[in-house]
C-alpha positions as CSV (number, residue, x, y, z in Angstrom):
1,X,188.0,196.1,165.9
2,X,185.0,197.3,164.3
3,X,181.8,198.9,165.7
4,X,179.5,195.8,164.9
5,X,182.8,193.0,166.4
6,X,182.8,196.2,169.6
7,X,179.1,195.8,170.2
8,X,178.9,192.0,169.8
9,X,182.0,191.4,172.5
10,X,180.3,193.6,174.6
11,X,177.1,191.8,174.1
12,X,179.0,188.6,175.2
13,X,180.9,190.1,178.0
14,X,177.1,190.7,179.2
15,X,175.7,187.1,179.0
16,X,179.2,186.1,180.3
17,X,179.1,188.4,183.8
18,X,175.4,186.7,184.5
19,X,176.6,183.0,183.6
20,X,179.6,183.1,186.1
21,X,177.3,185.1,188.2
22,X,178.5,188.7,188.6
23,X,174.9,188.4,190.7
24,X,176.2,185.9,193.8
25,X,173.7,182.9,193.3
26,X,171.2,182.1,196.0
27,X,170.0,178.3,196.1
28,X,170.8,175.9,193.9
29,X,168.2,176.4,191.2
30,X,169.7,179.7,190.2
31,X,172.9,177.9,190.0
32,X,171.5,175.0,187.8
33,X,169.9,177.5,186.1
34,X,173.1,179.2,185.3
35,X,174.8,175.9,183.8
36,X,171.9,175.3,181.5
37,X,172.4,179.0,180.2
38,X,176.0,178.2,179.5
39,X,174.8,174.7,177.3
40,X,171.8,175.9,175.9
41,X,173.5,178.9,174.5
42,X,176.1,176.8,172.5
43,X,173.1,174.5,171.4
44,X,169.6,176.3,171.2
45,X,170.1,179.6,171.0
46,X,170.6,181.4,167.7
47,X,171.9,184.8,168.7
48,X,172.7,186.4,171.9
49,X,169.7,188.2,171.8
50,X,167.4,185.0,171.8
51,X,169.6,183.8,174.9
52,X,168.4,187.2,176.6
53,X,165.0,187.1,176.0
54,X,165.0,183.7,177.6
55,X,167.3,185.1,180.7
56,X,164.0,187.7,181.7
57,X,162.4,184.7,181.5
58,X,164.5,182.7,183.9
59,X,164.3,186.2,186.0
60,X,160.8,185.7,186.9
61,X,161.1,182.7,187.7
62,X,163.8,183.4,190.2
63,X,161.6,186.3,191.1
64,X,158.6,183.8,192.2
65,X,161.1,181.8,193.8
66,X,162.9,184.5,195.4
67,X,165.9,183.5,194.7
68,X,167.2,186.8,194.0
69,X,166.5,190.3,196.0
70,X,164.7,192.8,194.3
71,X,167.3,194.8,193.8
72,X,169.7,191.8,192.0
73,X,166.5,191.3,189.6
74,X,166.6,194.6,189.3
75,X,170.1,194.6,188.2
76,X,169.7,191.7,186.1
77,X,167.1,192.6,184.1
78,X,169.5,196.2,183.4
79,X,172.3,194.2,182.2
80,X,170.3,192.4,179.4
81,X,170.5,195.7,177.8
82,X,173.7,197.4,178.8
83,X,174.6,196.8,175.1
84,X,173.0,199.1,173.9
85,X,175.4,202.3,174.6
86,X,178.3,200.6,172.7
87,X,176.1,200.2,169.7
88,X,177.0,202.6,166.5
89,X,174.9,205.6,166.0
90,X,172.9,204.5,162.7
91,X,171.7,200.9,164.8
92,X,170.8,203.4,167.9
93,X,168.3,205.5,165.8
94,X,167.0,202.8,164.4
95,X,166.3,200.7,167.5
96,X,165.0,204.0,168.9
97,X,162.9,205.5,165.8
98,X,160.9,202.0,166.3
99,X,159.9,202.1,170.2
100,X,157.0,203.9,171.1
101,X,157.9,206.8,173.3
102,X,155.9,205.5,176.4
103,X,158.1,202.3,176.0
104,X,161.5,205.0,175.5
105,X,160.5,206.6,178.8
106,X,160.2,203.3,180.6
107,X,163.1,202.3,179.2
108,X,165.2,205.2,180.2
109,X,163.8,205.3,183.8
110,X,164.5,201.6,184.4
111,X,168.3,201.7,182.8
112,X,169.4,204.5,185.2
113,X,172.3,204.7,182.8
114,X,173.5,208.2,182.0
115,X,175.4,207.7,179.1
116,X,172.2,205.9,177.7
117,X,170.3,208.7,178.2
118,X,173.3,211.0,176.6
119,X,173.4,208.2,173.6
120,X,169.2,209.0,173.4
121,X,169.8,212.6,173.1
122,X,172.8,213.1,170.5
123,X,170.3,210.4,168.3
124,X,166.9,212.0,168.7
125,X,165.2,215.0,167.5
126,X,165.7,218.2,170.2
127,X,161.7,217.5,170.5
128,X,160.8,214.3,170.5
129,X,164.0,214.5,173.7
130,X,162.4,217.0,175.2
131,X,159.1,214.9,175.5
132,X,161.1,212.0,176.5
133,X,162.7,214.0,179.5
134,X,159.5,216.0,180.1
135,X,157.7,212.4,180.7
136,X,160.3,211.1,182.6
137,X,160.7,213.8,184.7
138,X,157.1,214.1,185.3
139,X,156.0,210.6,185.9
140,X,159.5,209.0,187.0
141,X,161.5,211.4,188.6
142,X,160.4,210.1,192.6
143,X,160.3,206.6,191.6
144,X,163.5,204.5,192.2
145,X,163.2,201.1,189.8
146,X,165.8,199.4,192.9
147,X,162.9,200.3,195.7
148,X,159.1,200.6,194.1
149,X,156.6,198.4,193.5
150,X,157.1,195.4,191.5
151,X,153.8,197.0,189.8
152,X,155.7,199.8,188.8
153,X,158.9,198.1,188.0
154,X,157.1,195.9,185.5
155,X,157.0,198.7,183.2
156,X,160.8,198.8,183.0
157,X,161.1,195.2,182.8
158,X,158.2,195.2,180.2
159,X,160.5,198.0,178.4
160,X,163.0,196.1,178.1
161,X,161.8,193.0,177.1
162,X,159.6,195.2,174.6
163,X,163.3,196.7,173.0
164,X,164.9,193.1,172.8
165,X,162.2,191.9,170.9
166,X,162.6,195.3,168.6
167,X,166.4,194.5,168.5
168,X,165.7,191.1,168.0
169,X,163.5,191.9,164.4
170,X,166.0,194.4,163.0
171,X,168.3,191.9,163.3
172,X,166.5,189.1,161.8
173,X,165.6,191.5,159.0
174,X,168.8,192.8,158.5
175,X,168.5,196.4,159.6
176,X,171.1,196.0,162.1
177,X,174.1,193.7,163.1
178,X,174.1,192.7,166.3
């Protein structure tokens, strides 16, 4: 199996565990919602990563309808993302090289993924790393995305929305496969 055919199963395997609910469902919205994801992604949606962009939709809604905890939404909104360590190196620095480095610090904060955060450092520059952690550590390092705020969480969320879309043009344009 090749890195691209490694990336894209894991990609599925994501949209897969939040279709058959990895997240147990609460009301029957979020499970309606769930069977539409499963159509709609045979039938309107291009790529996977259209289909996630469309999932942080859903998210707020289920948000506003609190049909999910924090912490599931929480959860959710990670997953939409988790492809990203299986990715080759060349398609990392690229996605990388092209978010802002507020965005990057978000991004890591949010994730909570080690081996994201090792994946960032072996495909980054020792300095432009070493802002990234300073930041992190300096404006993030108390802040649990699970337990604060929603006003503070939205800058994960908004961080990962923000990379999809990134992902989401390199793709288009034929930067990366995906």
């Amino acid at each position: 199996m090749n890195t691209h055919q490694k990336s894209l199963s894991h990609l599925e395997i994501d949209i897969q565990d939040f279709l058959i609910g990895s997240t147990e469902p609460k009301g029957d919205v979020f499970v309606q919602f769930s069977s539409i994801f499963q159509d709609s992604f045979k039938a309107n949606f291009k790529s996977p990563l259209e289909l996630k962009l469309f999932i942080l939709e859903i998210l707020k809604v289920a948000e506003d309808k609190s049909l999910l905890s924090k912490t599931e939404i929480e959860e959710n909104y990670r997953k939409q993302l988790k492809f990203l360590r299986y990715l080759d190196n060349s398609s990392f620095q690229l996605i990388v090289n092209n978010i802002p480095q507020n965005t990057l610090v978000d991004l890591l904060w949010y994730m909570k993924d080690k081996e994201l955060i090792k994946k960032t450092r072996q495909n980054i520059s020792k300095h432009q790393f070493a802002e990234v952690m300073d930041n992190l550590t300096t404006f993030k390092s108390n802040l649990n995305p699970d337990n604060c705020l929603i006003s503070q969480a939205v800058f994960g969320r908004e961080a990962i929305k923000d990379t999809l879309t990134i992902i989401k043009k390199l793709s288009e344009e034929g930067q990366i496969l995906i």
